[in-house]
RODO-2510 file (C-alpha; in nm, 4 decimals, decimal comma):
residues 227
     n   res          X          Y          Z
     1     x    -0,4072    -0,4871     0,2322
     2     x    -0,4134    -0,5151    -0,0949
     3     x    -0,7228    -0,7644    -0,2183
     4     x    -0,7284    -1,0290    -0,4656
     5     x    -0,7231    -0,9456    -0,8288
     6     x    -0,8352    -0,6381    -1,0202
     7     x    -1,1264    -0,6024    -0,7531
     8     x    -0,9223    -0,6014    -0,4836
     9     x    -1,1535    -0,8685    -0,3589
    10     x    -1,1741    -0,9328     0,0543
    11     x    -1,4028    -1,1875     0,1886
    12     x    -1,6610    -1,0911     0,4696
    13     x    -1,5587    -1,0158     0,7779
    14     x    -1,1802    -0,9066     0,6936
    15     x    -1,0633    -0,5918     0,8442
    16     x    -0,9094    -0,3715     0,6150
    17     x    -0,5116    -0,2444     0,6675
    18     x    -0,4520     0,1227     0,5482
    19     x    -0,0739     0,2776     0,5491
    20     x    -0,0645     0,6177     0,4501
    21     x     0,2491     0,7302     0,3124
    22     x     0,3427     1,1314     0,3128
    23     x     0,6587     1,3400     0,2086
    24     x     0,7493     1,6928     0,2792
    25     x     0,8178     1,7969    -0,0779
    26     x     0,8634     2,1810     0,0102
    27     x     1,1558     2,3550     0,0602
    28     x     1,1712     2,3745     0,4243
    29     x     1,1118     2,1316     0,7491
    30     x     0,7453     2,1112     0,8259
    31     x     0,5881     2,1822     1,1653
    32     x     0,2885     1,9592     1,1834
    33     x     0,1405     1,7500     0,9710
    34     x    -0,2104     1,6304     1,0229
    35     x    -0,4072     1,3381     0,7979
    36     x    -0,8219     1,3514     0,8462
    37     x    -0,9563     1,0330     0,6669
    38     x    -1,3443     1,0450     0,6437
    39     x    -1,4635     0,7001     0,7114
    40     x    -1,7242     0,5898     0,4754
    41     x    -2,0279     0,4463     0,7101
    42     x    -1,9911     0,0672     0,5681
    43     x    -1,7014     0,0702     0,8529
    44     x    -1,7455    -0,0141     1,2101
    45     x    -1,6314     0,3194     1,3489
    46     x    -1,5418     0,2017     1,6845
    47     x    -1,3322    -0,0579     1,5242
    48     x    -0,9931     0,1781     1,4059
    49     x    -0,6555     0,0120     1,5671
    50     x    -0,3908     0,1919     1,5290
    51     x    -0,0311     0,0201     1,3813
    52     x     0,2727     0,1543     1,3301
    53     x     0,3355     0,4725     1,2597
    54     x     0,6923     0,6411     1,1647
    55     x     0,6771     0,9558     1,4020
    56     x     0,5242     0,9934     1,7434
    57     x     0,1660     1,0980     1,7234
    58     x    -0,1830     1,1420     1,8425
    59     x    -0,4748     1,0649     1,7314
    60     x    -0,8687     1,0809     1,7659
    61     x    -1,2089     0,9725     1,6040
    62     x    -1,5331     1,2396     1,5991
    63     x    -1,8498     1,0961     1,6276
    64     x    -1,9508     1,2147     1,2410
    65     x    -1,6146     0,9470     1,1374
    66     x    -1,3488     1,1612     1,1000
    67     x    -1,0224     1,0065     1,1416
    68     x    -0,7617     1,2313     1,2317
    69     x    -0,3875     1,1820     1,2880
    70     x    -0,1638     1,4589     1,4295
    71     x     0,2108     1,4428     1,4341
    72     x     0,2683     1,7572     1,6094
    73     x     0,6342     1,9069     1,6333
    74     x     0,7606     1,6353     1,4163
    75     x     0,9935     1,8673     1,2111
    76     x     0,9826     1,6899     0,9063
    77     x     1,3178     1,7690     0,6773
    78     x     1,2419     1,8841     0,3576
    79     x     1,2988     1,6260     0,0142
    80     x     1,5926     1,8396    -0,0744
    81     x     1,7849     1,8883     0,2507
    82     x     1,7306     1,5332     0,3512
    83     x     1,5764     1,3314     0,1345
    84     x     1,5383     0,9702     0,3048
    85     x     1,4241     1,1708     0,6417
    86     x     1,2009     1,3851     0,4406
    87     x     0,9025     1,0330     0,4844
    88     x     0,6865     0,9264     0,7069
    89     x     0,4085     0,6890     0,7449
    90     x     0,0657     0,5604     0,9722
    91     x    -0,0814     0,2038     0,9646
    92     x    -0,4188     0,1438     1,0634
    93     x    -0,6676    -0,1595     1,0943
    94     x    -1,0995    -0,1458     1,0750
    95     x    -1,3491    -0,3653     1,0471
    96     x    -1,6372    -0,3149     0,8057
    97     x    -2,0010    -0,3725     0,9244
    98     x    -2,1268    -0,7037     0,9353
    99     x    -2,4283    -0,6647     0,7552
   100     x    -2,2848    -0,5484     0,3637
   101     x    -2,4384    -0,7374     0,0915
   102     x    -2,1355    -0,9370    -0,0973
   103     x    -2,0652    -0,7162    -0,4179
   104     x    -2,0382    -0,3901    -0,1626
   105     x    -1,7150    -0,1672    -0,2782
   106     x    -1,5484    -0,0246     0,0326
   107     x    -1,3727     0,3049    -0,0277
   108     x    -1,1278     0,4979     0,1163
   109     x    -0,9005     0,8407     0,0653
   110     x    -0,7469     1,0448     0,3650
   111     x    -0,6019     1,4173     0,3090
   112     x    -0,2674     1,4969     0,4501
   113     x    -0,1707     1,9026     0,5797
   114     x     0,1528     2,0070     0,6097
   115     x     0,1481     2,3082     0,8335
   116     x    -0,1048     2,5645     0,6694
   117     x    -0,0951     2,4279     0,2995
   118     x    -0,3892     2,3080     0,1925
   119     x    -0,4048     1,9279     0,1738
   120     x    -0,2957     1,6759    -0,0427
   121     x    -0,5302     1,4121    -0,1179
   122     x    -0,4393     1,0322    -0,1618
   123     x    -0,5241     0,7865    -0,4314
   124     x    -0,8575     0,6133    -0,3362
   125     x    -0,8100     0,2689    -0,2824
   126     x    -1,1135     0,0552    -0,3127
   127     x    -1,1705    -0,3195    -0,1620
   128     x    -1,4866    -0,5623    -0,2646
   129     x    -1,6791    -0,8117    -0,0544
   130     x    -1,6627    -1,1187    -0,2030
   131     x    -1,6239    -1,5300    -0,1918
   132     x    -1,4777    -1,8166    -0,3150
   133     x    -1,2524    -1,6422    -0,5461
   134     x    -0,9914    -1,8194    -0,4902
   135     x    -1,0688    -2,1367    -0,6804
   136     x    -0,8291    -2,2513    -1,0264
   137     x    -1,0336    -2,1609    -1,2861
   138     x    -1,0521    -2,3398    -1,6119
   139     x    -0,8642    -2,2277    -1,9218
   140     x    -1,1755    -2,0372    -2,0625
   141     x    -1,1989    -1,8448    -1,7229
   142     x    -0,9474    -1,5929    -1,5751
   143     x    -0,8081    -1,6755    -1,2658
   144     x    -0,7763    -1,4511    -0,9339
   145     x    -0,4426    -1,4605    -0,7852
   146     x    -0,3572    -1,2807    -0,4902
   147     x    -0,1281    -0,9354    -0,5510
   148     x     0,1911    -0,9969    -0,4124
   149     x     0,3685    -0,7926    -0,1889
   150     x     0,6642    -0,6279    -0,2901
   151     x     0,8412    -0,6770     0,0294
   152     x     0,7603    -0,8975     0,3010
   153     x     1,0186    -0,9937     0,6138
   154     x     0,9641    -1,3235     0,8356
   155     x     1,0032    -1,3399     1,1524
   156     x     0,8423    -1,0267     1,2643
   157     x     0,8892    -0,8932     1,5125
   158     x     1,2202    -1,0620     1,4763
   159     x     1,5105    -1,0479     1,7924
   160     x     1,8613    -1,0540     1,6136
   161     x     1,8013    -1,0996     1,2102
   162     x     1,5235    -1,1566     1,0024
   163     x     1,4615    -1,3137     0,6212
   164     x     1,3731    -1,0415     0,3557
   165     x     1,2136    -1,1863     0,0626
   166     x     1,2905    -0,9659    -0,2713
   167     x     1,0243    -1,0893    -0,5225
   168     x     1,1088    -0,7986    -0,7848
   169     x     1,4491    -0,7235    -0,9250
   170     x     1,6109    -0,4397    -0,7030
   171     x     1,9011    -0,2584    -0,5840
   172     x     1,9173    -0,1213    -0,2448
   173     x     1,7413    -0,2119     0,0855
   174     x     1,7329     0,1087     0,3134
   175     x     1,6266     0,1232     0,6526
   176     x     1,4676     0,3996     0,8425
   177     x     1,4158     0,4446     1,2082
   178     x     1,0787     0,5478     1,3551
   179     x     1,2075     0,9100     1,3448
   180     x     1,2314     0,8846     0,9285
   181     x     1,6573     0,8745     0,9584
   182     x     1,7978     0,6400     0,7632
   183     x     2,0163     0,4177     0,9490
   184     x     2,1225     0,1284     0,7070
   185     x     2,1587     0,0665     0,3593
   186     x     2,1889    -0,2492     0,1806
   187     x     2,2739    -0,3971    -0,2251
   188     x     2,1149    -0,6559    -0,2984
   189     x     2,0781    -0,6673    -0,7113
   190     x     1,9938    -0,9680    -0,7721
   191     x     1,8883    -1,1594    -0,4815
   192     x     1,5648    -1,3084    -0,4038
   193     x     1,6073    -1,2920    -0,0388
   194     x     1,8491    -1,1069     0,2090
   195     x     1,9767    -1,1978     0,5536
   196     x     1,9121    -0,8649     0,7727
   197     x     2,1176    -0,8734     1,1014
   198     x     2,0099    -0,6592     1,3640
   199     x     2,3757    -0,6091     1,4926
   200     x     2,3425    -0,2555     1,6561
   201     x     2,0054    -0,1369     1,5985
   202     x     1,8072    -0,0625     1,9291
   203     x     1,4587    -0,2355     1,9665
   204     x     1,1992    -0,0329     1,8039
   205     x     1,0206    -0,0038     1,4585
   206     x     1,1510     0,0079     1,1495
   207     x     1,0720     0,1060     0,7930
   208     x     1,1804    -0,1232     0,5038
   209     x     1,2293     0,0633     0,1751
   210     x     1,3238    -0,1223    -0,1685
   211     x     1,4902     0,0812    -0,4444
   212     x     1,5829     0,0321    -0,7932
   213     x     1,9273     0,0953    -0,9745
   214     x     1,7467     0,4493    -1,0166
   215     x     1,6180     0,5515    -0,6641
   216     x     1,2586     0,4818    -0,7191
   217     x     1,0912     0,2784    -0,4457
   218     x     0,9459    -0,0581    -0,5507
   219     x     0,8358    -0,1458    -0,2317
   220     x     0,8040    -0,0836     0,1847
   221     x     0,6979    -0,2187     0,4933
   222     x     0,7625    -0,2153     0,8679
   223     x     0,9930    -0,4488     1,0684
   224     x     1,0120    -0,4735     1,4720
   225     x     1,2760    -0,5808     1,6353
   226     x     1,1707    -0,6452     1,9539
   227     x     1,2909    -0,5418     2,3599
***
């Protein structure tokens, strides 16, 4: 979730999506990797529900708010022996506490080991109680308009295809399985949507990557085809 405008604004009582992105950047396949994301204490602790994730894992919550997800034995290719396999990713949902003053700036960062390396440390996003800001504001004011994704797919879960809308100009839709193995890939320069057609693919979840002419991702997000 990405809030509205440059404060990232959420209104009161709206829980908060996380996806954490990693890549093994190294030069060989990693064992385990592990991501421990303090929770700040203006989050209902109790609250964490878990989404999608791109590898099997577990995961478990201390009492002091530690987060922790563990994808053990996931073998993780290295970026230069296998580049598209070489990602993975973990969705998560909380609630904040019901009590925050509006104005309160919810924070978050989560560190990510790869085997016995010490651990990489994410951007930290921030998020902003807040209301009515989503009223047309006159010409002398600047008006909040919500960020817009740079992929979203509809329906979803979908059974046998599913509309993917390409707001930004791009090249190449790829398609990973929940194992980080690329099993499709897609042009689509110019389009502002694309009709994705299930055809073969077994029911599970999927990652949705958008590329430019040069390889660098403008977008993801997660599609489920259902059973």
């Amino acid at each position: 979730m990405i809030g509205f405008g440059p404060d990232h604004l959420i209104q009161p009582g709206t829980d908060i999506e996380y996806l954490i992105r990693f890549q093994n950047t190294g030069t060989a396949p990693a064992h385990d990797v592990i991501i421990r994301d303090t929770l700040s204490p203006l989050f209902q602790i109790g609250s964490v529900r878990v989404g999608a994730a791109s590898h099997p894992l577990a995961w478990e919550i201390s009492s002091h708010g530690i987060l922790t997800f563990h994808f053990e034995d996931i073998e993780l290719p290295d970026s230069l022996s296998n580049e598209p396999a070489s990602h993975g990713f973990i969705s998560f949902k909380i609630s904040h506490r019901a009590d925050l003053p509006l104005g309160t700036v919810i924070p978050n960062h989560a560190g990510i080991y790869f085997d016995f390396n010490p651990p990489i440390v994410t951007n930290t996003t921030q998020h902003k109680l807040g209301v009515d800001f989503l009223e047309i504001a006159s010409p002398a004011k600047e008006t909040l308009v919500p960020a817009e994704n740079a992929l979203s797919v509809f329906p979803n879960p979908a059974t046998q295809q599913a509309i993917v809308h390409l707001p930004v100009s791009c090249s190449t839709l790829q398609i990973f399985d929940q194992h980080g193995r690329l099993v499709r890939s897609e042009q689509v320069d110019g389009q502002k949507a694309a009709l994705l057609q299930r055809q073969t693919l077994p029911a599970g979840i999927y990652l949705l990557r958008l590329t430019d002419a040069n390889g660098a991702e403008l977008g993801n997000t997660k599609l489920v085809f259902g059973w």
